[in-house]
C-alpha positions as CSV (number, residue, x, y, z in Angstrom):
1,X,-16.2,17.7,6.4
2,X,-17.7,15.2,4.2
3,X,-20.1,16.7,1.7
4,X,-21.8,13.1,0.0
5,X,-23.6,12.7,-3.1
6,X,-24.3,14.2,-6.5
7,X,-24.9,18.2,-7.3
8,X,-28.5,18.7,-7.2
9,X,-29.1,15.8,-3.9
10,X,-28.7,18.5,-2.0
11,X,-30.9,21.2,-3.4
12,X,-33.9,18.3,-3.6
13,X,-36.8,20.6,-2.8
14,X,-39.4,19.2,0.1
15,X,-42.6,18.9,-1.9
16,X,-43.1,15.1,-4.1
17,X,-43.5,16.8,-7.5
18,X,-40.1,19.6,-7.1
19,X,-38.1,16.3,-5.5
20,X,-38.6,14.1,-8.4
21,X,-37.9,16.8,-10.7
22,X,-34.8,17.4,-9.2
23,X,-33.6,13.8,-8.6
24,X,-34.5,13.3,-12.6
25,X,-32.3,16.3,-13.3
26,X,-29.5,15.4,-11.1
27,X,-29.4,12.0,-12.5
28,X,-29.2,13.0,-16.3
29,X,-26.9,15.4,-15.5
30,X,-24.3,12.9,-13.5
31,X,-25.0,10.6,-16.4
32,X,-24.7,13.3,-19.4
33,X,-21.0,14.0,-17.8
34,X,-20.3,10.0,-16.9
35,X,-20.8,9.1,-20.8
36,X,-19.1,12.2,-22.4
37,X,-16.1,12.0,-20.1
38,X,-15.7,8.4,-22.4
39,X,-16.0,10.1,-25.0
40,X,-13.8,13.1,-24.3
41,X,-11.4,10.4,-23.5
42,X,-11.7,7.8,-26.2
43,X,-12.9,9.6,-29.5
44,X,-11.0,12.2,-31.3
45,X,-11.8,15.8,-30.4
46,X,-9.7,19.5,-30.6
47,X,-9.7,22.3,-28.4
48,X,-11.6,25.3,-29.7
49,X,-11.3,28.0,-27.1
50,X,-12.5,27.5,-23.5
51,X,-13.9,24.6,-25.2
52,X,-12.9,20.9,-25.5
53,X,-14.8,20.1,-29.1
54,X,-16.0,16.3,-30.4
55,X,-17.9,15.4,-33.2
56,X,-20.2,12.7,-32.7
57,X,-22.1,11.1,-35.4
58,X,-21.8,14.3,-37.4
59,X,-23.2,16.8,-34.6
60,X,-20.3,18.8,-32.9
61,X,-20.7,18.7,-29.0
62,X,-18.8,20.9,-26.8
63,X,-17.9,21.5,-23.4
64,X,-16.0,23.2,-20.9
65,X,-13.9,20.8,-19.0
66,X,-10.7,20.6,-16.5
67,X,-8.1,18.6,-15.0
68,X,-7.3,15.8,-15.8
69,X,-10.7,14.1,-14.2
70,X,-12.2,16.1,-16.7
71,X,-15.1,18.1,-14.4
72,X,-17.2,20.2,-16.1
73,X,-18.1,24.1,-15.9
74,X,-21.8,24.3,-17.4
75,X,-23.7,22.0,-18.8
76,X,-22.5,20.8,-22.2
77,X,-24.0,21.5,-25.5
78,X,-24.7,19.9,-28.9
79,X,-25.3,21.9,-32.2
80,X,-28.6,21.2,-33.0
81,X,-30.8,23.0,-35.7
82,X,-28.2,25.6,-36.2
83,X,-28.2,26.6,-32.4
84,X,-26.5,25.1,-29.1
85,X,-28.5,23.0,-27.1
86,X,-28.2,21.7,-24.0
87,X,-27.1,17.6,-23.8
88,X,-29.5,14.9,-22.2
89,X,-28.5,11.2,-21.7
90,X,-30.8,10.2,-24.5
91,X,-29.3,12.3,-27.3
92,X,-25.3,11.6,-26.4
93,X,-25.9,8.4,-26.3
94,X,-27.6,8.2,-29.3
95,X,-24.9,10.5,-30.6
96,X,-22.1,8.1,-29.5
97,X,-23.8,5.3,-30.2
98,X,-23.7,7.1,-34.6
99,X,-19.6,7.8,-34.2
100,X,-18.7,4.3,-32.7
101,X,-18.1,1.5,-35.3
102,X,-20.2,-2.0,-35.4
103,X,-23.6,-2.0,-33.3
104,X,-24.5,-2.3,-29.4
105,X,-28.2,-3.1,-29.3
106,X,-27.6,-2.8,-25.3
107,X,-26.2,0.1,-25.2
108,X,-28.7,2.9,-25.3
109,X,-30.7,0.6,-22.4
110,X,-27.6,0.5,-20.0
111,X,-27.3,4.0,-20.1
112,X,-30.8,5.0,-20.0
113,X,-31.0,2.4,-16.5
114,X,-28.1,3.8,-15.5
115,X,-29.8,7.0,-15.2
116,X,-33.3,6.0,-13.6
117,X,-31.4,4.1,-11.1
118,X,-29.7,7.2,-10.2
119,X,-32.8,9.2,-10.0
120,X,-34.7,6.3,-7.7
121,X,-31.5,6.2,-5.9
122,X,-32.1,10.0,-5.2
123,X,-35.5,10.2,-4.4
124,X,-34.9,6.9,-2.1
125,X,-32.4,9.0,0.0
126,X,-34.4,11.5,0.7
127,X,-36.3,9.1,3.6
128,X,-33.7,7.2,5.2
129,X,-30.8,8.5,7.4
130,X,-27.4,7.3,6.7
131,X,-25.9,5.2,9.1
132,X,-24.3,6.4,12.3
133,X,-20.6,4.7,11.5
134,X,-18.8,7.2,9.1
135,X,-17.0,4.7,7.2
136,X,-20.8,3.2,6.1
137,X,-22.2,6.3,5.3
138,X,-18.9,6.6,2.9
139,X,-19.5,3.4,1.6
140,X,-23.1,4.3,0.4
141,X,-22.1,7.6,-0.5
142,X,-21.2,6.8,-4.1
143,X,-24.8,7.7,-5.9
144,X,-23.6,8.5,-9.4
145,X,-20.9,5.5,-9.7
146,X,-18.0,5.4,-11.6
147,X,-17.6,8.9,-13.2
148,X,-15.8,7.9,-16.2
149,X,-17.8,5.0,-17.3
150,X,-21.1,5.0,-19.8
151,X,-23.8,3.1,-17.6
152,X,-22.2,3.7,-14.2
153,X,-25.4,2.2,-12.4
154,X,-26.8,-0.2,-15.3
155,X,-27.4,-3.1,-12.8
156,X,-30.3,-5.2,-11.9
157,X,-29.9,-5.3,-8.3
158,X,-33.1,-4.0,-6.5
159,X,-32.9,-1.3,-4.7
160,X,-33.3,-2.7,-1.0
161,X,-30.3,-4.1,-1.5
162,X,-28.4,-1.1,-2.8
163,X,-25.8,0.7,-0.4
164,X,-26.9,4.1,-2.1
165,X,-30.3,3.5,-0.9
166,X,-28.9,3.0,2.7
167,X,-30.3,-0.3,2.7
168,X,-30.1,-2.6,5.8
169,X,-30.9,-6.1,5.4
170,X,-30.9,-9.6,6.9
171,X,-29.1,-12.4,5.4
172,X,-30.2,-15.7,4.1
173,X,-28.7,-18.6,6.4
174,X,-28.5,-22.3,4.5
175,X,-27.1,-24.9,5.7
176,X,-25.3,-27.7,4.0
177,X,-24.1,-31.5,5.0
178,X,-21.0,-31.3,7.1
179,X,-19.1,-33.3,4.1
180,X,-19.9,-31.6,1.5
181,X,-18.8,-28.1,2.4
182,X,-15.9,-26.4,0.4
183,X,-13.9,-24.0,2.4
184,X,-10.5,-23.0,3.2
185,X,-8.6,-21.1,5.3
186,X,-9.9,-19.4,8.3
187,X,-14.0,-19.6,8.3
188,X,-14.4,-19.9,12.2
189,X,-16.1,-16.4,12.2
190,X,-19.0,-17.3,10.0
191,X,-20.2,-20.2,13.0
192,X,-20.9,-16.7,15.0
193,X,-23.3,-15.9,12.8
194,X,-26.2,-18.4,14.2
195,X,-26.0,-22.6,15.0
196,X,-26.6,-25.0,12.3
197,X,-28.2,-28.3,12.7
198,X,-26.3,-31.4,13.6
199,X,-24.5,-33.1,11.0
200,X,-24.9,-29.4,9.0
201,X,-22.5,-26.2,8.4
202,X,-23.6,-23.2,8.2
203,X,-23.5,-21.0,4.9
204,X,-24.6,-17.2,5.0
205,X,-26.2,-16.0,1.4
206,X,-27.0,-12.8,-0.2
207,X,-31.0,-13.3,-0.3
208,X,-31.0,-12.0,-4.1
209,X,-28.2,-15.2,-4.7
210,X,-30.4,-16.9,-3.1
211,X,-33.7,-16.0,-5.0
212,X,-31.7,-16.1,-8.3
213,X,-30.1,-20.0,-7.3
214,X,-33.2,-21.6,-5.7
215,X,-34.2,-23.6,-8.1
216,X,-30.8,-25.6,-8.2
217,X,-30.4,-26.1,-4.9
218,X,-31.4,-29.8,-3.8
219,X,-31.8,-31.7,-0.4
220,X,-28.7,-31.2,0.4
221,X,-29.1,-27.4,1.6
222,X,-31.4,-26.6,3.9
223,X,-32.8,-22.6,3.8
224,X,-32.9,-21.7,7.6
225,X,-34.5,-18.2,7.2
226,X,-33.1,-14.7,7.6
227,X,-30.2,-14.4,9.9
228,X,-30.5,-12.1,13.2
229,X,-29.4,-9.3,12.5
230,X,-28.9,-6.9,9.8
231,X,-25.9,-6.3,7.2
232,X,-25.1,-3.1,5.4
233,X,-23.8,-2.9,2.2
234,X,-20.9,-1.3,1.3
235,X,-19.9,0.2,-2.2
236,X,-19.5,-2.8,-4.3
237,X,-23.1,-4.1,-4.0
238,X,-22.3,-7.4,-3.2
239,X,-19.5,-6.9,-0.5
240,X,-21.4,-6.4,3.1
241,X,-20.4,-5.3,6.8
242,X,-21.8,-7.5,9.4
243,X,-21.5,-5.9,12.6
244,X,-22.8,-9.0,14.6
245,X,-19.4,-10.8,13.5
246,X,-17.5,-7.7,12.8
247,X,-16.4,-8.8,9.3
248,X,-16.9,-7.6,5.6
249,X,-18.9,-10.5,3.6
250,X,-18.4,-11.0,0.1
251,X,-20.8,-12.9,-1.9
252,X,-21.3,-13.8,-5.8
253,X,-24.3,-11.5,-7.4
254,X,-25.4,-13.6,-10.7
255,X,-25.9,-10.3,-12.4
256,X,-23.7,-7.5,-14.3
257,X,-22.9,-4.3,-12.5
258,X,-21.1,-2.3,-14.6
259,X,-18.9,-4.4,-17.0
260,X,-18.7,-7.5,-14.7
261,X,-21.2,-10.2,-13.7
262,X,-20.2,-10.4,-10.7
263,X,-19.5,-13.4,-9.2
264,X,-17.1,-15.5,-7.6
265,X,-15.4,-17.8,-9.3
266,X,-13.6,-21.1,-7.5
267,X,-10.1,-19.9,-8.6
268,X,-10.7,-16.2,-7.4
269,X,-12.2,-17.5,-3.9
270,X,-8.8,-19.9,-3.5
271,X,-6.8,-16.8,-4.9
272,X,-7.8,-14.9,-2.4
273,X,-7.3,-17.0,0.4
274,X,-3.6,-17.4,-1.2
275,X,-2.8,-13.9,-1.7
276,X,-3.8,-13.0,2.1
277,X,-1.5,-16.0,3.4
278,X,1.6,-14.2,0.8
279,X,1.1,-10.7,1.2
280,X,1.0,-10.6,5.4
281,X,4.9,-10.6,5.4
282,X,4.9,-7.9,2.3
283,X,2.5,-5.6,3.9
284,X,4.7,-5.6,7.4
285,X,7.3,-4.5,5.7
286,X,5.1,-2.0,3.6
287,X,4.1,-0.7,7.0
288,X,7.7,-0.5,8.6
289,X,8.6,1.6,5.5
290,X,5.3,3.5,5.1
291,X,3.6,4.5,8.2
292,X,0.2,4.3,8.2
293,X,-0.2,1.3,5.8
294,X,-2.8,-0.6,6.0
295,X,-4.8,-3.5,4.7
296,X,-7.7,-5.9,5.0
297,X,-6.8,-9.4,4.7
298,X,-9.5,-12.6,2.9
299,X,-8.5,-15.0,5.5
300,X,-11.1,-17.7,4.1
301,X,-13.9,-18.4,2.0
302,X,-17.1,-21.4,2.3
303,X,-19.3,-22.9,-0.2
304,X,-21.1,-26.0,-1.1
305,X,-19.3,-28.9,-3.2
306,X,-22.4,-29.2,-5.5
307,X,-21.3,-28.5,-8.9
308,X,-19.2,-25.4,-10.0
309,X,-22.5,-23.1,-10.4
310,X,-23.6,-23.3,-6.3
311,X,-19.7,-23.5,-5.7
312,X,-18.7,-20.1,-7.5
313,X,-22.5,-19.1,-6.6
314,X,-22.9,-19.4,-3.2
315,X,-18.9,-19.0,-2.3
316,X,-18.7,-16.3,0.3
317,X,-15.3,-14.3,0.9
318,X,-14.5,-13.0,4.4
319,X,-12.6,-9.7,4.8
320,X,-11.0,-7.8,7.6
321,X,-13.5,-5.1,9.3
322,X,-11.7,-1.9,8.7
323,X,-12.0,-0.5,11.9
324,X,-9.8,-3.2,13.7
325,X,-7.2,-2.1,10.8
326,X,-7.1,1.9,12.0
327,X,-5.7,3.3,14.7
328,X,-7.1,4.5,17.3
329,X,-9.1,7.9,16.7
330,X,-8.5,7.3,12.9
331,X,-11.4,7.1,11.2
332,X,-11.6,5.1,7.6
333,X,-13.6,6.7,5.0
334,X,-13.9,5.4,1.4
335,X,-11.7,7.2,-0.9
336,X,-14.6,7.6,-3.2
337,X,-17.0,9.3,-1.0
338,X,-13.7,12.2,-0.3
339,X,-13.9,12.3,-4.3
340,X,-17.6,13.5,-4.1
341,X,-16.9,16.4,-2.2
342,X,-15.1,17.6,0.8
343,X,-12.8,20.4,2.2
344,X,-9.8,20.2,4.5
345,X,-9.6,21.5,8.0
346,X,-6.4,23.3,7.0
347,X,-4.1,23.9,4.3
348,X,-5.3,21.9,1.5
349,X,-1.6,21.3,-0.3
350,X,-0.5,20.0,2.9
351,X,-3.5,17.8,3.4
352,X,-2.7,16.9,-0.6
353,X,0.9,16.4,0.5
354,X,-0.2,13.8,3.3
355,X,-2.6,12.5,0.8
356,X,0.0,11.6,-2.0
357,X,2.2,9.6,0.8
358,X,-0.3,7.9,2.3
359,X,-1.7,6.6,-0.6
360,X,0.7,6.4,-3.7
361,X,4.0,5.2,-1.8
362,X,3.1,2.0,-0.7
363,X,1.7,1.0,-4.2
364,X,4.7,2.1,-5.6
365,X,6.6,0.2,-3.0
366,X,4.7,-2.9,-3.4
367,X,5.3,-2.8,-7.1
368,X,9.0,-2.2,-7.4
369,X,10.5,-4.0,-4.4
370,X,8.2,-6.7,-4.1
371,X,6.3,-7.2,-7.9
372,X,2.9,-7.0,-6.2
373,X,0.0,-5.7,-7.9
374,X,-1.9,-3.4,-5.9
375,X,-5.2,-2.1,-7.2
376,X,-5.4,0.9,-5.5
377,X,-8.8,3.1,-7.5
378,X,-11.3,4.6,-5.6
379,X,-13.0,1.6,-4.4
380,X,-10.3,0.0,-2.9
381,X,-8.7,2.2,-0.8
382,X,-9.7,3.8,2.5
383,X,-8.3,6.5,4.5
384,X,-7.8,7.0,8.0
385,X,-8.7,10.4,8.9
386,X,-7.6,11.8,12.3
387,X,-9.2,14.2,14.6
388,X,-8.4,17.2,12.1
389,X,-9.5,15.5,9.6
390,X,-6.0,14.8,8.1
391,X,-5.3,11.4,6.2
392,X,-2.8,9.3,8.1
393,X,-3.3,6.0,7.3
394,X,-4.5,4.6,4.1
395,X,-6.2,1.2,4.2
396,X,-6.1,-1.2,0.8
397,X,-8.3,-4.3,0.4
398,X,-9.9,-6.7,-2.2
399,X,-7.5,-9.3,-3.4
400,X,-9.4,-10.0,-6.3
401,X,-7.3,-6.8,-8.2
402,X,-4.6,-7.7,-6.6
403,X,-1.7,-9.6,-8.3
404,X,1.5,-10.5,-8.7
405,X,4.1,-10.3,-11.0
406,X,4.9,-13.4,-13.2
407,X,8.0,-14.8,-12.6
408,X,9.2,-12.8,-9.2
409,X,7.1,-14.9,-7.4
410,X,7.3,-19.3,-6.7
411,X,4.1,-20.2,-8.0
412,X,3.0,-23.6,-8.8
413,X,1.2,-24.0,-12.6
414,X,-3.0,-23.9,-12.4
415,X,-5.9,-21.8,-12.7
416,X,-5.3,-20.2,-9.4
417,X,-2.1,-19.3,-9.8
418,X,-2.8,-17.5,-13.4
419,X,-5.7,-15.9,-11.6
420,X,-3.3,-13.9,-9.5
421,X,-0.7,-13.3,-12.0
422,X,0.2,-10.7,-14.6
423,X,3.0,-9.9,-16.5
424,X,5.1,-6.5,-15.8
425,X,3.7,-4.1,-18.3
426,X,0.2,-5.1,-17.9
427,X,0.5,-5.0,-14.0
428,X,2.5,-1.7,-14.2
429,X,-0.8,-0.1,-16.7
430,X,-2.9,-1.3,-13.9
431,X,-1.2,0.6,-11.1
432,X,-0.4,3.7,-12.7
433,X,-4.2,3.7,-14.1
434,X,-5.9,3.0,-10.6
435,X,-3.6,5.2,-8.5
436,X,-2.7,8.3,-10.6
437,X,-5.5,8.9,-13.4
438,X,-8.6,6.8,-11.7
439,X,-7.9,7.8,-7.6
440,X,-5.4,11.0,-7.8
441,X,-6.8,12.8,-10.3
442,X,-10.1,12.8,-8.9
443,X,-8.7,13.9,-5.2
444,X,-7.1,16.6,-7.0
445,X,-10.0,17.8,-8.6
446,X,-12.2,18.3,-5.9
447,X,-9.7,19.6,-3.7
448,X,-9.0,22.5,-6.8
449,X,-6.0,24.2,-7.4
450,X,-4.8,21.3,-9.5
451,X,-2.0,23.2,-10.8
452,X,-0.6,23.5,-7.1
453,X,-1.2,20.3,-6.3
454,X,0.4,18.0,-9.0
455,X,3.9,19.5,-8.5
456,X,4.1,18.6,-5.4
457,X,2.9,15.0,-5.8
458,X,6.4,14.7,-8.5
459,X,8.7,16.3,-6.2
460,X,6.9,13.1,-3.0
461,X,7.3,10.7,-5.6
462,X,10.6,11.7,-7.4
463,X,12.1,12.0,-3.7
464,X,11.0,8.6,-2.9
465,X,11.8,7.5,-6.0
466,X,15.0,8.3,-5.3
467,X,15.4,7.1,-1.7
468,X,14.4,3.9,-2.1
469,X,15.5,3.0,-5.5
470,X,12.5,2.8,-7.7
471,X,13.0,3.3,-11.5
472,X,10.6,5.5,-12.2
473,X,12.2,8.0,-14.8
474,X,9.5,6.8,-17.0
475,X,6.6,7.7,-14.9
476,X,8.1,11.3,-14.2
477,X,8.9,12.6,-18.1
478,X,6.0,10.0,-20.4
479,X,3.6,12.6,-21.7
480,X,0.8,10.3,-21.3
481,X,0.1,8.1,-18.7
482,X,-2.7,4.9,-19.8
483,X,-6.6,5.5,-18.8
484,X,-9.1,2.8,-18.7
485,X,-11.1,2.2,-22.0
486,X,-14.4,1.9,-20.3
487,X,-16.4,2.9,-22.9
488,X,-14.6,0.8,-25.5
489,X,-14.9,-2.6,-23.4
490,X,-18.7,-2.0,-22.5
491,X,-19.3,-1.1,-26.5
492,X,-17.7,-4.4,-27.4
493,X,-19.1,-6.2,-24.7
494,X,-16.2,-7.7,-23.2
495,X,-15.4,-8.7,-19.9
496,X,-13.4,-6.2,-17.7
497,X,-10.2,-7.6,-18.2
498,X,-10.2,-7.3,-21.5
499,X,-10.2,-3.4,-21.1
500,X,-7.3,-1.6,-22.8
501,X,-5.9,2.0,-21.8
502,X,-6.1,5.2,-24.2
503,X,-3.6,7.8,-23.7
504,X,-3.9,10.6,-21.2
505,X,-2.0,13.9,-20.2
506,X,0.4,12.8,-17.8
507,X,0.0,15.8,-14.9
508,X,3.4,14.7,-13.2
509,X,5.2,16.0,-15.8
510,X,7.4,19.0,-14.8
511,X,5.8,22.6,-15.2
């Protein structure tokens, strides 16, 4: 059912020379579309004809583009030398680089990395099998990224420990003086992992954290050698499965990966552990209400007490394993990897149908009932497909995006606590952005037949709506609903959350 990874993966031709070809093809092409997507998005442009027109840096550029995801029929073209040419990476981003205002001497280089990493992502898949569990081969499944961002692979990971890549890898095991470990919560499952010496505790590492933070570390921590077994990676990078403890592991990664270094930091590790205490009661209820709910809970976190750089550095998150979260013969599958291609068993408005209650009344649930701030985009959501392949469960984790809504909630003052906090409006941007115009849209655009589809995704949430009291007139008649500025916020180089929202067509308005 599952059909992974970017057009041209599949067509990669057997012979070395024809395969790198490809792969370089594939990967401008996926970046060409990731970048002018942006653009499309957040720079002035007309329609003229089947086209959607911009002007960048005085060249008109034109495409032929649908949905709201924007996909794209054809290649698009720039007017160049009188004539219509076809677009590479290169030349729109030099292009967009001309129409955007101050300078980015980064830039040009993320996207251009962006793109190679794509291409040796390609040619690295062409080797290695995925792995046997569905839900991991989903995870690793995401080859082009983020398809509305500029750079959607502009990191400096290497590639044995990408998830794309279908990497496997061993961890680093330290171990630091029994008093001067920081931890809370729940951490019993990380002392399954291997034994640490007397008067020591054991602290599993990423082993590029651990090349990156070497030089700081001190008598103190002790590097015990790989661990036993192998992790894999899952989508985020840093985020792995370990199936010898049956837990998700999520460590800091000293380096950017899209617009975030990404590490983290004390308040988020003590957030999380805060959040999963608060939101056990909300997501029983959720369930009760919503069949099929779901979630993974950060039950605890461990570092080292050796100044704020090994503490935010070394800090290491344990999640919930998915699989102990779905029923039995569900199987999770990123939400992503279903947005890189699939096809229902049956009929696909129905499976949309399903889709749309699994996934978007909960959020809404959590939001208006009990003013928490799901982050529900492609990353952060799995769904439980059953034996015919319909969704019947949908599965939400990582409480760093998660939040909650200032002043509904008994907080006491701190870092921590404005860590997990935002106000209404920006929490209410944040869900409609991640659940209708980051996840939905892109569902709906590879199922096709968007103009079947959205109107039935009103009439779930307007019925809901209605049952359970939401006030969601606004949502239902806007003409715009708020998309990510992605390309804005990486132009400007500023930190994720500083991103704002540009307008978008709002597709749940009635026909």
């Amino acid at each position: 059912m599952l059909l992974l990874g970017p057009p041209g993966q599949a067509a990669a031709a057997s012979a070395d020379t024809t395969a790198e070809i490809t792969a370089d093809t594939a990967a401008d092409t996926a970046s060409v579309e990731a970048l002018l997507r942006c653009c499309l998005r957040e720079l002035p442009g007309w329609d003229d004809g089947p086209h959607r027109m911009l002007r960048l840096g005085g060249v008109p550029v034109r495409a032929r583009v649908r949905g709201l995801a924007l996909r794209f029929d054809g290649r698009p073209e720039a007017l160049l030398d009188g004539g219509w040419e076809p677009l590479t990476s290169d030349r729109l981003a030099s292009l967009a680089q001309a129409a955007l205002f101050g300078d980015n001497a980064e830039f040009a280089a993320q996207v251009a990395g962006s793109r190679a990493t794509i291409a040796e992502i390609l040619a690295a898949r062409r080797n290695v099998a995925p792995p046997a569990d569905p839900w991991l081969a989903s995870e690793q499944a995401l080859v082009a990224g983020h398809p509305c961002h500029p750079s959607p692979k502009s990191r400096a990971v290497p590639l044995a420990y990408a998830p794309e890549t279908h990497a496997r890898f061993p961890l680093r095991l330290l171990a630091v003086r029994a008093g001067l470990v920081a931890e809370e919560g729940d951490v019993s499952a990380l002392d399954r992992i291997a034994a640490a010496p007397e008067g020591y505790v054991l602290l599993p590492a990423h082993p590029y954290q651990v090349e990156l933070l070497a030089p700081d570390f001190g008598a103190d921590l002790v590097d015990l050698g790989p661990a036993p077994a192998d992790v894999v990676p899952t989508s985020s990078v840093r985020t792995v499965y370990d199936p010898l403890i049956d837990k998700c592991l999520k460590f800091s990664l000293n380096v950017r990966i899209t617009n975030c270094v990404r590490k983290n930091a004390w308040y988020e590790l003590s957030g999380a552990v805060e959040l999963s205490s608060r939101l056990g009661p909300v997501f029983a209820d959720l369930a009760a209400r919503f069949p099929g709910t779901a979630w993974l809970p950060e039950p605890g976190y461990r570092s080292v007490r050796l100044g704020t750089r090994l503490l935010e550095g070394l800090g290491v998150l344990i999640r919930c394993s998915p699989w102990g979260r779905c029923a039995p013969g569900v199987t999770p599958i990123l939400a992503g990897a279903l947005a890189t291609g699939f096809t229902p068993l049956g009929d696909p408005v129905a499976w949309w149908r399903a889709y749309v209650e699994r996934v978007a009344l909960p959020v809404l649930d959590a939001y208006a009932r009990h003013g928490v701030v799901l982050e529900p985009h492609l990353q952060n959501v799995l769904i439980g497909l059953d034996a015919d392949g319909s969704p019947v469960q949908a599965v939400f984790r990582d409480m760093e995006g998660t939040k909650l809504i200032a002043g509904r909630h008994d907080l006491p003052p701190g870092r921590v606590s404005e860590a997990m906090t935002y106000d209404a409006e920006r929490g209410w941007d944040r869900v409609v952005y991640c659940l209708f115009v980051n996840h939905l849209a892109e569902i709906a655009a590879t199922l096709g037949g968007e103009e079947r589809l959205w109107p039935v995704a009103r009439e779930v949430i307007a019925e809901a709506a209605e049952t359970h009291g939401w006030p969601l007139d606004d949502l239902l008649t806007r003409p715009t609903l708020p998309a990510k500025a992605n390309l804005s916020v990486r132009w400007a180089r500023l930190a994720d959350r500083a991103a704002g929202y540009v307008p978008v067509r709002n597709p749940l308005l009635p026909c």
